[in-house]
mmCIF file of the N, C-alpha and C atoms, coordinates in Angstrom:
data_MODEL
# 
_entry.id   MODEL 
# 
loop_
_atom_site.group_PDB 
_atom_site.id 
_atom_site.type_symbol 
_atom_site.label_atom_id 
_atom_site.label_alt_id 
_atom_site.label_comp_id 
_atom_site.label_asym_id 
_atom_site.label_entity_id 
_atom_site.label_seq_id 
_atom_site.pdbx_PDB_ins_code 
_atom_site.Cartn_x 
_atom_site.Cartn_y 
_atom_site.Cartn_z 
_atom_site.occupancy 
_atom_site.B_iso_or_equiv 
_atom_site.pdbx_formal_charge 
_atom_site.auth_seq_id 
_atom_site.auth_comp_id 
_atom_site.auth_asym_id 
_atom_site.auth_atom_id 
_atom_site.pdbx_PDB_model_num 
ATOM 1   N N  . UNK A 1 1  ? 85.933  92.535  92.135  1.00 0.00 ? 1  UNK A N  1 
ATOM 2   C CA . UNK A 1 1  ? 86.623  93.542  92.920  1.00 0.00 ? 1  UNK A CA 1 
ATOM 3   C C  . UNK A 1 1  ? 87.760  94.114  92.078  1.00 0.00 ? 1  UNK A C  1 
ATOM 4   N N  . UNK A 1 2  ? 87.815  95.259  91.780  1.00 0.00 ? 2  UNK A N  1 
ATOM 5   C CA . UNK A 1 2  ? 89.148  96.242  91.023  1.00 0.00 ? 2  UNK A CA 1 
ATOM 6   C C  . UNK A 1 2  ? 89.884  96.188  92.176  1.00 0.00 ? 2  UNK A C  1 
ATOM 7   N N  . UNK A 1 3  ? 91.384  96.404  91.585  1.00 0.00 ? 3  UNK A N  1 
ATOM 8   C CA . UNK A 1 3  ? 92.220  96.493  92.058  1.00 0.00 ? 3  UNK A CA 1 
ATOM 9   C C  . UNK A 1 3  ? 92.278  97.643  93.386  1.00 0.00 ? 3  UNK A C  1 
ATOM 10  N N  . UNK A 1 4  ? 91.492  98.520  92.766  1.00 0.00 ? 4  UNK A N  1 
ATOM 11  C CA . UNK A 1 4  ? 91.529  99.930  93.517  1.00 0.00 ? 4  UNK A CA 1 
ATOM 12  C C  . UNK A 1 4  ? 91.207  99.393  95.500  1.00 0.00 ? 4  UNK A C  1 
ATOM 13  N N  . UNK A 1 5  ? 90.237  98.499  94.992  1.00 0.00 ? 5  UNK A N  1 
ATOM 14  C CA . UNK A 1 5  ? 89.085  98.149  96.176  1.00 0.00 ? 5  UNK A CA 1 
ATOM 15  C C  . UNK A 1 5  ? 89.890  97.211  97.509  1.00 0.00 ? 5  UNK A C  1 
ATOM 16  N N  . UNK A 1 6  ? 91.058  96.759  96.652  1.00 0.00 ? 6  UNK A N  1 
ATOM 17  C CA . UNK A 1 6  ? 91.712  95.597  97.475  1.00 0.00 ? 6  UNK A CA 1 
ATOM 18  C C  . UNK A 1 6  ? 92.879  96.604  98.894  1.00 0.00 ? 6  UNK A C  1 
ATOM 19  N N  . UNK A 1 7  ? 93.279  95.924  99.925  1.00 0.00 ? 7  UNK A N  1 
ATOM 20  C CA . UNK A 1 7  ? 93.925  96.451  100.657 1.00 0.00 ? 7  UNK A CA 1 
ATOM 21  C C  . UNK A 1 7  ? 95.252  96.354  100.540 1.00 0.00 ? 7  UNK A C  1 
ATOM 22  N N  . UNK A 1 8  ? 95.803  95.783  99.499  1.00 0.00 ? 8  UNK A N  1 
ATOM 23  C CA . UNK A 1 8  ? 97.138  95.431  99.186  1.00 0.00 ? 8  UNK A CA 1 
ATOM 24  C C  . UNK A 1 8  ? 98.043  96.684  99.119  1.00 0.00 ? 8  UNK A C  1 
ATOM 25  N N  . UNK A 1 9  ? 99.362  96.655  99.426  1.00 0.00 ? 9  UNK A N  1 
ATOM 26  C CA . UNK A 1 9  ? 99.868  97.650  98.424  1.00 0.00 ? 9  UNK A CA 1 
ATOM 27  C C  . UNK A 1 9  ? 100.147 98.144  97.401  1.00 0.00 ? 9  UNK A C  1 
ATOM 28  N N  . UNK A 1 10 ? 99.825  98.979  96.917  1.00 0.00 ? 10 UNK A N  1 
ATOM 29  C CA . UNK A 1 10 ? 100.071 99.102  95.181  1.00 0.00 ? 10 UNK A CA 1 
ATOM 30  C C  . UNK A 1 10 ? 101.562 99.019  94.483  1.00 0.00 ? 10 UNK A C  1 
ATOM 31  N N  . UNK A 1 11 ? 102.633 99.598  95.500  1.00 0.00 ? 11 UNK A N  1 
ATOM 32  C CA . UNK A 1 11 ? 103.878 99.447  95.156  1.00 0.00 ? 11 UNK A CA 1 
ATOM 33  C C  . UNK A 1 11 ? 104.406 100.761 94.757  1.00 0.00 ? 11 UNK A C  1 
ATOM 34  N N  . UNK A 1 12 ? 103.004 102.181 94.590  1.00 0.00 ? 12 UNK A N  1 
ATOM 35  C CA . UNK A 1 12 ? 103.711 102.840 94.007  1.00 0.00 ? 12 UNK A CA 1 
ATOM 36  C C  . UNK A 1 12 ? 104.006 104.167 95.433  1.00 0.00 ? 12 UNK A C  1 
ATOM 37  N N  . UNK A 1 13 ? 105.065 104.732 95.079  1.00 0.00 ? 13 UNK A N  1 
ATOM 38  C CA . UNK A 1 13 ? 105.713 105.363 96.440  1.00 0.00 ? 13 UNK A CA 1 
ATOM 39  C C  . UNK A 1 13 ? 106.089 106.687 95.581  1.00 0.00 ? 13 UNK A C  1 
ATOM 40  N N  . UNK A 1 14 ? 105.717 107.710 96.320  1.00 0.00 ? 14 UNK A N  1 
ATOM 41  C CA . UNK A 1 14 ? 105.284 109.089 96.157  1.00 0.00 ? 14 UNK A CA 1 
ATOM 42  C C  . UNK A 1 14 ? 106.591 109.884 96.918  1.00 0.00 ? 14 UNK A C  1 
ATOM 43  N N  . UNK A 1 15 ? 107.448 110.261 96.379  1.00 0.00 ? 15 UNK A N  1 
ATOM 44  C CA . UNK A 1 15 ? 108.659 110.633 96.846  1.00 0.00 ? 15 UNK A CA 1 
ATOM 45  C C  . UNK A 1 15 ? 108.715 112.460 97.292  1.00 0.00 ? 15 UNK A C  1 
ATOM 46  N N  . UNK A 1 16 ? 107.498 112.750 97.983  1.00 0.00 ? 16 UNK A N  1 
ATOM 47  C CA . UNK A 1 16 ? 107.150 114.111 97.880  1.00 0.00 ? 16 UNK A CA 1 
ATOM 48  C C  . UNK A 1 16 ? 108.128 114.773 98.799  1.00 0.00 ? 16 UNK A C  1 
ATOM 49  N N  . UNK A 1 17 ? 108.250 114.062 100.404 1.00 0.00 ? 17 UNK A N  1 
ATOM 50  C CA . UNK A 1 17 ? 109.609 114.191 101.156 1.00 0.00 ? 17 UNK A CA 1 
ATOM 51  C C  . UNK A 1 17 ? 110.705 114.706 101.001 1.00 0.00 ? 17 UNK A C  1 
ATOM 52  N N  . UNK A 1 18 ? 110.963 113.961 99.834  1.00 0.00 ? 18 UNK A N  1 
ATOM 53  C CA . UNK A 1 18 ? 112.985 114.138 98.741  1.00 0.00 ? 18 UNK A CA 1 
ATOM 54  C C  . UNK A 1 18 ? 112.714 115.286 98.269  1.00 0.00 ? 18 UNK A C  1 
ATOM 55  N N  . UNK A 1 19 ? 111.683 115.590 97.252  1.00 0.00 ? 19 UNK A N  1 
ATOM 56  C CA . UNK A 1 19 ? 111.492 116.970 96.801  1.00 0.00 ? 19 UNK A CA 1 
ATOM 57  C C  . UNK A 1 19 ? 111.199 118.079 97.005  1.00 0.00 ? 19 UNK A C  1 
ATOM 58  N N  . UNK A 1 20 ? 110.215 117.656 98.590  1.00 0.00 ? 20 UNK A N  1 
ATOM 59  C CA . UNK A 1 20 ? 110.331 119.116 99.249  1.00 0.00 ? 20 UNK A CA 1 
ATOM 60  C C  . UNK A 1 20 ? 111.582 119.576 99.747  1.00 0.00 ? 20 UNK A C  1 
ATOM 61  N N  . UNK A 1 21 ? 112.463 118.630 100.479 1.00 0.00 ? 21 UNK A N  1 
ATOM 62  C CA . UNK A 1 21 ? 113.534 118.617 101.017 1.00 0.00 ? 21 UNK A CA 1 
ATOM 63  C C  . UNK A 1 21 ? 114.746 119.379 100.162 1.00 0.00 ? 21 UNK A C  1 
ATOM 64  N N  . UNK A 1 22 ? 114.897 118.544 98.828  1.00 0.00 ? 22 UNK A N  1 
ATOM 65  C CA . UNK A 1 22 ? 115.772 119.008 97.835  1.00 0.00 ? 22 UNK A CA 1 
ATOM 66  C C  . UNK A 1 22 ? 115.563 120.773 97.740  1.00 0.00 ? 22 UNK A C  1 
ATOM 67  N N  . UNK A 1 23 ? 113.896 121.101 97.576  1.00 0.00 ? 23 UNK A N  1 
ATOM 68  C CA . UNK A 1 23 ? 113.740 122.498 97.029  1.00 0.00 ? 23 UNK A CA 1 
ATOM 69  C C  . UNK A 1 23 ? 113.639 123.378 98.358  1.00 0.00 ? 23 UNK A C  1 
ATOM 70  N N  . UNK A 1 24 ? 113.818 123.348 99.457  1.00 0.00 ? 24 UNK A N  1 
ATOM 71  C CA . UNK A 1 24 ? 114.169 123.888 100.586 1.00 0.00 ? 24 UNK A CA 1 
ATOM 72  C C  . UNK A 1 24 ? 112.278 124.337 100.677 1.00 0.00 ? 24 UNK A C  1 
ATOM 73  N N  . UNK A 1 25 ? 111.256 123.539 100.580 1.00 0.00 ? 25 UNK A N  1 
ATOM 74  C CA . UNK A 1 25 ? 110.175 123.844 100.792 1.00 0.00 ? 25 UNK A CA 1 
ATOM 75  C C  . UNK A 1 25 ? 109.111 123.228 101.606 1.00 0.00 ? 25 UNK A C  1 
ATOM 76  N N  . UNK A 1 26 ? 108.338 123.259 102.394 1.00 0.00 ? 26 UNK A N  1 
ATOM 77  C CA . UNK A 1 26 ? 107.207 122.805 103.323 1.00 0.00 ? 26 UNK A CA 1 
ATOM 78  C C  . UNK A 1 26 ? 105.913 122.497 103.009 1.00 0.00 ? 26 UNK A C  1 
ATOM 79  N N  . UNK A 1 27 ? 105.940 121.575 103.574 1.00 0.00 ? 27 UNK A N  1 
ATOM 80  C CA . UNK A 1 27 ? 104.358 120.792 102.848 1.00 0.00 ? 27 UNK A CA 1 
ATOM 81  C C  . UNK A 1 27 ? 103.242 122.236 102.891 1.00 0.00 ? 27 UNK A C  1 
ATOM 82  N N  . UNK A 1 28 ? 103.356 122.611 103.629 1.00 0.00 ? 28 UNK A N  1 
ATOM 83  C CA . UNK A 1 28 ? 102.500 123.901 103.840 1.00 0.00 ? 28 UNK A CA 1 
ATOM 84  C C  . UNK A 1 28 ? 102.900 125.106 102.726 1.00 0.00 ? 28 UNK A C  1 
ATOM 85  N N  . UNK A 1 29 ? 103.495 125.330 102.352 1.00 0.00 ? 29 UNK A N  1 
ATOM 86  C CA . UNK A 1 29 ? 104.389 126.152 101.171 1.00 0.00 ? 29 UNK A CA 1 
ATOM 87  C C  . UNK A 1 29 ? 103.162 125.354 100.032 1.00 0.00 ? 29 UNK A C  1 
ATOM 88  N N  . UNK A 1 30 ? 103.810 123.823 100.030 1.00 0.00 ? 30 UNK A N  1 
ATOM 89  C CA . UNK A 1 30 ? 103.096 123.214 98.678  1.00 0.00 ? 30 UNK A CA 1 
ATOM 90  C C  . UNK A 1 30 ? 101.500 123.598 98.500  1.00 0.00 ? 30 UNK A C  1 
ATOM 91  N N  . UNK A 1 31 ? 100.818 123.354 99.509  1.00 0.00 ? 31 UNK A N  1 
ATOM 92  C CA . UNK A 1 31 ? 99.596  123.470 99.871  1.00 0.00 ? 31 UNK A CA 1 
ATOM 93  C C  . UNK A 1 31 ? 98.956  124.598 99.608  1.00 0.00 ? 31 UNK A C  1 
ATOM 94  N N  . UNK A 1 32 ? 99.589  125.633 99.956  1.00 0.00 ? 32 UNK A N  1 
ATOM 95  C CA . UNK A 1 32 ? 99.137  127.161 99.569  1.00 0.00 ? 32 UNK A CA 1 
ATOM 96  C C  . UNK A 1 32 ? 99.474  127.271 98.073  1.00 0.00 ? 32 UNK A C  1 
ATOM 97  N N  . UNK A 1 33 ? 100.072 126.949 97.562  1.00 0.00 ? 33 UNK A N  1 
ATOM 98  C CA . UNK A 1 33 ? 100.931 127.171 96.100  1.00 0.00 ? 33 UNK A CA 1 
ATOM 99  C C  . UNK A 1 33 ? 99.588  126.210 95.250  1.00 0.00 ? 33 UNK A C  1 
ATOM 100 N N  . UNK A 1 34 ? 99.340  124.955 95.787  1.00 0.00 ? 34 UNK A N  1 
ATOM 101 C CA . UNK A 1 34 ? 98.942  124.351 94.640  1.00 0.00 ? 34 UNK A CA 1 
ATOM 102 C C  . UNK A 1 34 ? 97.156  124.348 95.062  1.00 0.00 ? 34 UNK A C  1 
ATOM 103 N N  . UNK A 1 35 ? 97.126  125.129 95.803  1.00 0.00 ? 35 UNK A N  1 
ATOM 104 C CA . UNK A 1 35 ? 95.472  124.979 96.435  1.00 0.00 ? 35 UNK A CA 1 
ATOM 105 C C  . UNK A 1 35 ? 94.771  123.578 96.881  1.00 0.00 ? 35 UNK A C  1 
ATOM 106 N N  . UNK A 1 36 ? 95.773  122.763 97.790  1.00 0.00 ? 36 UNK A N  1 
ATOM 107 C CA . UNK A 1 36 ? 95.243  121.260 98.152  1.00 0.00 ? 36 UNK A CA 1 
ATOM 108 C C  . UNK A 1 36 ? 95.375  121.253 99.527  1.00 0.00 ? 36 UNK A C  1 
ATOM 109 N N  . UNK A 1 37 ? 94.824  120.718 100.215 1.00 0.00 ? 37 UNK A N  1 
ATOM 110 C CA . UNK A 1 37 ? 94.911  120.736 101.570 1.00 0.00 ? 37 UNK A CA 1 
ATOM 111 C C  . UNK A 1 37 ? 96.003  120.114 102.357 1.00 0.00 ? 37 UNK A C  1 
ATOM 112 N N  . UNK A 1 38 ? 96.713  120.659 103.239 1.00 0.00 ? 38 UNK A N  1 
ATOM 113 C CA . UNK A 1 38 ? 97.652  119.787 103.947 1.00 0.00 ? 38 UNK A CA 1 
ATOM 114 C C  . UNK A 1 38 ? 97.618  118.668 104.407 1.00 0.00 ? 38 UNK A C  1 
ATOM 115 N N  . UNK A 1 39 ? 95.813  118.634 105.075 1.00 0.00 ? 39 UNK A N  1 
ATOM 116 C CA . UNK A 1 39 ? 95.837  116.906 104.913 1.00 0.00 ? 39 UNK A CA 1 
ATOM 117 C C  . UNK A 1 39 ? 95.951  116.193 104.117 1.00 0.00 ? 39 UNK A C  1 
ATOM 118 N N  . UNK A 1 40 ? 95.438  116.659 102.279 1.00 0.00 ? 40 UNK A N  1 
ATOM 119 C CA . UNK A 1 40 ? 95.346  115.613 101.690 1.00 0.00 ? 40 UNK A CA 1 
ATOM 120 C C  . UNK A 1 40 ? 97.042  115.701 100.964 1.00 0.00 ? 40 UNK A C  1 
ATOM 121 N N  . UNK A 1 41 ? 97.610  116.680 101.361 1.00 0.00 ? 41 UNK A N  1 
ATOM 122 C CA . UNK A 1 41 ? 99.043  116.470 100.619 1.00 0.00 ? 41 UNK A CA 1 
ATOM 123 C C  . UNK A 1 41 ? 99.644  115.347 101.549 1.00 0.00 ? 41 UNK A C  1 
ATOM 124 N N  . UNK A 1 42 ? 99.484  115.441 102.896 1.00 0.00 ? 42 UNK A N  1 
ATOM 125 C CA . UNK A 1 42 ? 100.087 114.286 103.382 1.00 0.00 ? 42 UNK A CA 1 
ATOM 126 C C  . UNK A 1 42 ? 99.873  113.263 103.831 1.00 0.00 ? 42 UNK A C  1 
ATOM 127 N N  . UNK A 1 43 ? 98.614  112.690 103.327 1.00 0.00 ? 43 UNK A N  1 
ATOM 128 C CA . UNK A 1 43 ? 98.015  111.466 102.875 1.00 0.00 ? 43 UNK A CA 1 
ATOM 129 C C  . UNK A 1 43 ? 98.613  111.134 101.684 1.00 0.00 ? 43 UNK A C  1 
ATOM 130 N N  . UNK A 1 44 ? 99.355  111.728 100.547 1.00 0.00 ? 44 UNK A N  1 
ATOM 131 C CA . UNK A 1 44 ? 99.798  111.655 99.278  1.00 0.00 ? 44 UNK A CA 1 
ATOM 132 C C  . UNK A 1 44 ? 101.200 111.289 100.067 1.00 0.00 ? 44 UNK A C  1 
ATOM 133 N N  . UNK A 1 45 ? 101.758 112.144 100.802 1.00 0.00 ? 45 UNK A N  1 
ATOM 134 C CA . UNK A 1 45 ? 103.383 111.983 101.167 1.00 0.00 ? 45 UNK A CA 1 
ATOM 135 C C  . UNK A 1 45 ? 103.313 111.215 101.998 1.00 0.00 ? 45 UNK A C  1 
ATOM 136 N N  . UNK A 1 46 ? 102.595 110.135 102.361 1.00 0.00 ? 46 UNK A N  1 
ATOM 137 C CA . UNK A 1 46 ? 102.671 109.180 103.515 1.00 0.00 ? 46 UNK A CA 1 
ATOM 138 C C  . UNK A 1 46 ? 102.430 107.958 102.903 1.00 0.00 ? 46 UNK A C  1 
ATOM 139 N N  . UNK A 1 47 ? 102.413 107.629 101.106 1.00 0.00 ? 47 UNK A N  1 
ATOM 140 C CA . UNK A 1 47 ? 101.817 106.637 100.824 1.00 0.00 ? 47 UNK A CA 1 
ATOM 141 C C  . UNK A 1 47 ? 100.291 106.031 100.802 1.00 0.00 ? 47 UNK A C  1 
ATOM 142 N N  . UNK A 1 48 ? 99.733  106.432 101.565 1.00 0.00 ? 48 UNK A N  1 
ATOM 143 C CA . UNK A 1 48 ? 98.222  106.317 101.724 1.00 0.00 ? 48 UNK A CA 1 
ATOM 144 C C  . UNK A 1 48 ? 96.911  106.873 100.838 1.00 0.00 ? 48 UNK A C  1 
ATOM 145 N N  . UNK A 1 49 ? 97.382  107.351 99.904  1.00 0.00 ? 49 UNK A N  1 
ATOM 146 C CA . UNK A 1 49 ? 96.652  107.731 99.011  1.00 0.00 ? 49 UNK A CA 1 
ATOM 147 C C  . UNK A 1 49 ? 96.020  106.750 98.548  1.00 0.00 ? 49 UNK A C  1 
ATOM 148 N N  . UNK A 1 50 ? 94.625  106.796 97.979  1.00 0.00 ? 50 UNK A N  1 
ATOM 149 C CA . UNK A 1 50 ? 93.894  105.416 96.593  1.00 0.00 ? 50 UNK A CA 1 
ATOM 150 C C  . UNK A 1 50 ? 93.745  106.269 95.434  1.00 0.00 ? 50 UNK A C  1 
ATOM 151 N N  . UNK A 1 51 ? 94.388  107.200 95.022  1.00 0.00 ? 51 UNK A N  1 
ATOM 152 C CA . UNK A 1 51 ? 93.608  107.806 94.160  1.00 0.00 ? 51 UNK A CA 1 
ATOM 153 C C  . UNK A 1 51 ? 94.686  109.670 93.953  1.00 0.00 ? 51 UNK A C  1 
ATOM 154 N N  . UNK A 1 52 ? 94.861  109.757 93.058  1.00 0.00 ? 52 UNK A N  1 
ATOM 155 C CA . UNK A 1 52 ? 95.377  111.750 92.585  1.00 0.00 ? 52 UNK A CA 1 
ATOM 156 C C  . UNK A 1 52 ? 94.529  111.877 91.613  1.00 0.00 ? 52 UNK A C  1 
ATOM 157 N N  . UNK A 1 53 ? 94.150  112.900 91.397  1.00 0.00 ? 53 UNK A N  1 
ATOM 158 C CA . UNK A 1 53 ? 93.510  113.716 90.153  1.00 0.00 ? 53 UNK A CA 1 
ATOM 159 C C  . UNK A 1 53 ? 94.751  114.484 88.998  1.00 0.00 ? 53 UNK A C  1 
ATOM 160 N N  . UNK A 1 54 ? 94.523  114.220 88.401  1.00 0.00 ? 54 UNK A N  1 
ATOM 161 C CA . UNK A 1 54 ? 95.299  114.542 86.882  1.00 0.00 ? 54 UNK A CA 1 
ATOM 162 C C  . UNK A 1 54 ? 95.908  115.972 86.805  1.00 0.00 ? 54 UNK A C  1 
ATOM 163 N N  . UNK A 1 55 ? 95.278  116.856 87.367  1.00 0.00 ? 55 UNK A N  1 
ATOM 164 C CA . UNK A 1 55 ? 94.914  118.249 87.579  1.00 0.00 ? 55 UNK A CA 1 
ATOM 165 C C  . UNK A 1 55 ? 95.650  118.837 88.887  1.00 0.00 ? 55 UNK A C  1 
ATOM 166 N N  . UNK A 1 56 ? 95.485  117.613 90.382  1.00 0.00 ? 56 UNK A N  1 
ATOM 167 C CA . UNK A 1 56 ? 96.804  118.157 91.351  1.00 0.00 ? 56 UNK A CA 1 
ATOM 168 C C  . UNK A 1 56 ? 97.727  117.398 91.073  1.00 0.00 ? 56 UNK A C  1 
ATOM 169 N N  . UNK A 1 57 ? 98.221  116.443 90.456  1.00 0.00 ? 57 UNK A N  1 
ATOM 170 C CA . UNK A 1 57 ? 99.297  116.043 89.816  1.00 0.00 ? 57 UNK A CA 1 
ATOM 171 C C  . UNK A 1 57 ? 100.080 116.940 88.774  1.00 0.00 ? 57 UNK A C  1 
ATOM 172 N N  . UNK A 1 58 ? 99.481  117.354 88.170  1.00 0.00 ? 58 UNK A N  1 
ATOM 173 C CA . UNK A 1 58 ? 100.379 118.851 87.194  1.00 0.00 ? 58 UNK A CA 1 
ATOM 174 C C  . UNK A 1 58 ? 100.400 119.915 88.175  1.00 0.00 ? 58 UNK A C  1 
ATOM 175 N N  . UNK A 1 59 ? 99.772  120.094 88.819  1.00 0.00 ? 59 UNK A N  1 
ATOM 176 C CA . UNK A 1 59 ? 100.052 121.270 89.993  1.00 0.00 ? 59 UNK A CA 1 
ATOM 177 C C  . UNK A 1 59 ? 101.191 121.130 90.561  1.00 0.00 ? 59 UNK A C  1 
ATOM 178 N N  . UNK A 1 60 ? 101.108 120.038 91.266  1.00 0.00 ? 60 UNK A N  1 
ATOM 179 C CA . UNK A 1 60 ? 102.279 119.605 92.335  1.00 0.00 ? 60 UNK A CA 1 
ATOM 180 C C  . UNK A 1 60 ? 103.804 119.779 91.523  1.00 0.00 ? 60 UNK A C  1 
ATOM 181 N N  . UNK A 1 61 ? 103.467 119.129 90.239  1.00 0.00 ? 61 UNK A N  1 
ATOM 182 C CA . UNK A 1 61 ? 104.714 118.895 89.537  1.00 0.00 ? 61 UNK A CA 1 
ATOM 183 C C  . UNK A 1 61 ? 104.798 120.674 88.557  1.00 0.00 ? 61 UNK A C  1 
ATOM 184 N N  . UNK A 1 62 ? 104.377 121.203 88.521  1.00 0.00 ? 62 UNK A N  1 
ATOM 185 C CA . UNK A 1 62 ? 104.018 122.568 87.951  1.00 0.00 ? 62 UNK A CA 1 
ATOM 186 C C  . UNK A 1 62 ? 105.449 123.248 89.613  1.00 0.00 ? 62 UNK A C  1 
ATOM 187 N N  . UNK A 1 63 ? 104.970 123.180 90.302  1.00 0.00 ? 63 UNK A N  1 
ATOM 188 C CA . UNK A 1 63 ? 104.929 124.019 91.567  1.00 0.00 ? 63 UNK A CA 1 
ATOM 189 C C  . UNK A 1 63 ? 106.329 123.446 91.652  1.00 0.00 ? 63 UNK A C  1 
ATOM 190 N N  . UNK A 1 64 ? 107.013 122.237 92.115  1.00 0.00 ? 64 UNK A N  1 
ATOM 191 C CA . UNK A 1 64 ? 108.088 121.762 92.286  1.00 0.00 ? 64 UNK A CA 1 
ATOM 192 C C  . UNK A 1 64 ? 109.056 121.284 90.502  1.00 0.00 ? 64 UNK A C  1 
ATOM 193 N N  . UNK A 1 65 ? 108.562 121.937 90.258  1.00 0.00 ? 65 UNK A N  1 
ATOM 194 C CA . UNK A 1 65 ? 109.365 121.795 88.660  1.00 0.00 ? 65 UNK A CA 1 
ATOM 195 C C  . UNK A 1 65 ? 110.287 120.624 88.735  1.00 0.00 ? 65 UNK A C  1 
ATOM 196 N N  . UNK A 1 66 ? 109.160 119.464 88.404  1.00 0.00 ? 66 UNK A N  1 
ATOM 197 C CA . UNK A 1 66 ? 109.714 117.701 87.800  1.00 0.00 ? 66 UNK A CA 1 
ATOM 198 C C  . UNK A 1 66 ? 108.635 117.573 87.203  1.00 0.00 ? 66 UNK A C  1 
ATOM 199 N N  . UNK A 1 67 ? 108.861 116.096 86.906  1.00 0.00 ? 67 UNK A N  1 
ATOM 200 C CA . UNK A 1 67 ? 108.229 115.017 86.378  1.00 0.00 ? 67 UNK A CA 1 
ATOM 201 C C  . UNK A 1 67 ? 107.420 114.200 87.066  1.00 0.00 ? 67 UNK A C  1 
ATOM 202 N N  . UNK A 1 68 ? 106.177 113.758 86.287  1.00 0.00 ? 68 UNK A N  1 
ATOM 203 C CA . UNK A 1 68 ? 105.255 112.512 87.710  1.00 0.00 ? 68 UNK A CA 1 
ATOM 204 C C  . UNK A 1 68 ? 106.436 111.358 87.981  1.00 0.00 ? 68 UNK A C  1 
ATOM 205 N N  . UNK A 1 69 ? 107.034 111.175 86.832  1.00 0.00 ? 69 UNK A N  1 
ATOM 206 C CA . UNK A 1 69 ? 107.893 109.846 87.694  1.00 0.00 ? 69 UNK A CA 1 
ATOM 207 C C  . UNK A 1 69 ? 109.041 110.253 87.948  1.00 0.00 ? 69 UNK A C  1 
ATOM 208 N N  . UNK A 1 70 ? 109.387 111.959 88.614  1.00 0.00 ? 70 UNK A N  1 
ATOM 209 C CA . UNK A 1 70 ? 110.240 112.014 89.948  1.00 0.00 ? 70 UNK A CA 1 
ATOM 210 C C  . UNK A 1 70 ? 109.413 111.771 91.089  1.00 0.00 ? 70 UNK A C  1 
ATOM 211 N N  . UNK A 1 71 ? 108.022 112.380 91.231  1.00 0.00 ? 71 UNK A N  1 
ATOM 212 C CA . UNK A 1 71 ? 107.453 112.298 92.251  1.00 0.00 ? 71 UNK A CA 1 
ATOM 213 C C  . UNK A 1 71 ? 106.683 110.886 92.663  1.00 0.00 ? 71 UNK A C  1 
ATOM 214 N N  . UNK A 1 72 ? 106.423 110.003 91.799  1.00 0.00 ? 72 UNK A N  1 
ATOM 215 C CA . UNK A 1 72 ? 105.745 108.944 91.977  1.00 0.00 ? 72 UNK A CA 1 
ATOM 216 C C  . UNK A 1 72 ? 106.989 107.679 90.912  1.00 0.00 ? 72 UNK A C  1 
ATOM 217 N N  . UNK A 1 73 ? 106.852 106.662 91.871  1.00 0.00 ? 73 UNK A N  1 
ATOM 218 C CA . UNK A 1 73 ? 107.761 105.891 91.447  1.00 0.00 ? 73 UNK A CA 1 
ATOM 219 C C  . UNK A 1 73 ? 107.114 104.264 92.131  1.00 0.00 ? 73 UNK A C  1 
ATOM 220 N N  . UNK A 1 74 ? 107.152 103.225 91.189  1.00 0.00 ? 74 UNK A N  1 
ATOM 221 C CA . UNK A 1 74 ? 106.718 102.197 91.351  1.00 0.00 ? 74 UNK A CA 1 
ATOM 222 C C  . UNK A 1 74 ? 107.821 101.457 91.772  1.00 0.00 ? 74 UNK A C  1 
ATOM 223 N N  . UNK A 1 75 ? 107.383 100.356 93.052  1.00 0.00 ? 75 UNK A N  1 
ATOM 224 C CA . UNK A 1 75 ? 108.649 99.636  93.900  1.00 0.00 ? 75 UNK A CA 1 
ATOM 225 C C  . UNK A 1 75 ? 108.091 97.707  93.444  1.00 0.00 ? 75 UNK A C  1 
ATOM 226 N N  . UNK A 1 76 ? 108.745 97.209  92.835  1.00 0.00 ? 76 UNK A N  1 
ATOM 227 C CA . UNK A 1 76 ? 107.946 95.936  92.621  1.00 0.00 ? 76 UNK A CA 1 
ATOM 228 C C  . UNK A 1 76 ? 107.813 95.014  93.898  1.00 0.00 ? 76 UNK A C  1 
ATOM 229 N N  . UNK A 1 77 ? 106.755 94.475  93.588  1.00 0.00 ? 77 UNK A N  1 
ATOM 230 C CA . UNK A 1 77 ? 106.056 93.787  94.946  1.00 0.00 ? 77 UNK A CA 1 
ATOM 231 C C  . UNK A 1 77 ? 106.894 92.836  95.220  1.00 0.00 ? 77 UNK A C  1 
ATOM 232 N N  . UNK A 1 78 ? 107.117 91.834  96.188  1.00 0.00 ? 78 UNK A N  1 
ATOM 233 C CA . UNK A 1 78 ? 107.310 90.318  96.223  1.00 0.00 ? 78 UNK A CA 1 
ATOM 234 C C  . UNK A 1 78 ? 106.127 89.855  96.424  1.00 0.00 ? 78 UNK A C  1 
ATOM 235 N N  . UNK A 1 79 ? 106.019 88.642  95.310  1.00 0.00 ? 79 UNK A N  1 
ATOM 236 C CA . UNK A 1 79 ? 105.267 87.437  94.888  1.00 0.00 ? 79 UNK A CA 1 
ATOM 237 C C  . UNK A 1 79 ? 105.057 86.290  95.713  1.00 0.00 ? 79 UNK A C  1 
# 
């Protein structure tokens, strides 16, 4: 079983919230801008994601002018 497959949390936390917030913009704004669906942007902004593509990851971060690790940030687990 990969990691992917397990139900655990991964730890990593998607700070899309802060940055829409910061840039005075709406998940729906993002959505039209980066051509992704509102559901799946906020399956991304809710943590619940298994998985981004390489391609709406430079979008997102294209569109909100940062970095992947403003928008995605790893929280270490307890052991």
């Amino acid at each position: 079983m990969s990691p992917a497959d397990t139900h655990e949390d991964s730890g990593i936390h998607c700070r899309l919230d802060e940055l829409l917030a910061a840039r005075g913009m709406t998940l729906t704004a993002l959505s039209e801008a980066v051509g992704v669906s509102v559901v799946n942007l906020s399956v991304l902004k809710n943590d619940r994601a298994k998985a981004i593509r390489y391609s709406t990851l430079a979008a997102i971060c294209d569109v909100l002018d940062c970095e992947v690790g403003d928008l995605l940030t790893r929280q270490r687990l307890a052991r």
